[in-house]
N, C-alpha and C positions, 0 to 999 in steps of 0.2 A: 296171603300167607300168614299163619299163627306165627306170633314170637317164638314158640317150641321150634317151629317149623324151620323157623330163621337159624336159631341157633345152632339144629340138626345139621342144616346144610353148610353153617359155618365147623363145624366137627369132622363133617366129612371130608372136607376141604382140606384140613389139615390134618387130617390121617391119612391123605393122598400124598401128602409131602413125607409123610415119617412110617407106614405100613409096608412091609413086603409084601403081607397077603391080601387078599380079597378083606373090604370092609367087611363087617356081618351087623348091617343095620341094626337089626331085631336088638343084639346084645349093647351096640351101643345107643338106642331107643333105652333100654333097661336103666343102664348106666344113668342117664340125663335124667329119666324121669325117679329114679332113687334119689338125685342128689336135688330135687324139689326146688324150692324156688331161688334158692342157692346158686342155680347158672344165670340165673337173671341178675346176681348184684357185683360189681366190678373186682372187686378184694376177693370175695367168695367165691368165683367161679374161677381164680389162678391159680396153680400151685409155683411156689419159689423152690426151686431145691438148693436155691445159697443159704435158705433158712432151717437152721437144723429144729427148730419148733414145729416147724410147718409141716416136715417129713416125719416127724414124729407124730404128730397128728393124724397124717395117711393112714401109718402104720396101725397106730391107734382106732381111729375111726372108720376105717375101710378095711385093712387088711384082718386086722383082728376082730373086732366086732360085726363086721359085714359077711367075713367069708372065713370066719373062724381060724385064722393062721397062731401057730404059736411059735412056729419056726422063728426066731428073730435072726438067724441070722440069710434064712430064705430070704425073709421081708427086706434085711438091707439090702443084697444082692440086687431081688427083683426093683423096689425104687432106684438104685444107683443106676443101674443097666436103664430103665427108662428115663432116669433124667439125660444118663449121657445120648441116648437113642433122638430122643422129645428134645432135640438142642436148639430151640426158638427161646426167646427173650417171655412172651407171653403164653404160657403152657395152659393150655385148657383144664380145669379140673376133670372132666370125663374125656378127655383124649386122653387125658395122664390116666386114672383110673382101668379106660377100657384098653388102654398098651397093660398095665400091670395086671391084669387076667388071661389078655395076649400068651404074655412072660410066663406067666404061671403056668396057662393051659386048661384055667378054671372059669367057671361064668356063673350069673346071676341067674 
């Protein structure tokens, strides 16, 4: 099994504890392999929502540049609801990510 592969199955995992709906691999496959080599390093593949830099950064880096949002106050909405939704200590960068497309309703 490829490290991708590891990590896939560690994603799915925990979107079994935090999804109502059916996973939809394909969209989280997208998710993981957009955020490149970035799931592979400890710090880079977490998101913290006690850090207000960090979710500024989402917003920034994913919601606005990725999937063009200019709503900000969508954008807070939709991170607040997943961080409270995603209530683990260790928040996957693309578990977090693929819940706030979930939220939205939008995909890659």
């Amino acid at each position: 099994m490829s490290k991708f592969d590891e990590m896939m199955a560690k994603y799915s995992d925990a979107l079994k504890g935090v999804s109502k709906s059916a996973i939809d691999a394909d969209q989280l496959t997208k998710v993981a392999k957009g955020l490149g080599p970035s799931i592979y390093l400890k710090d880079a593949s977490l998101v913290s929502c006690s850090d207000k830099t960090e979710l500024d950064r989402v917003k920034a880096n994913f919601l606005t540049k990725k999937l063009g949002m200019t709503d900000e106050a969508a954008m807070d909405a939709a991170v607040k609801s997943v961080c409270a939704e995603y209530s683990v200590n260790q928040k996957h960068r693309a578990v977090f990510y693929y819940l706030l497309l979930q939220k939205l309703g939008k995909s890659l």
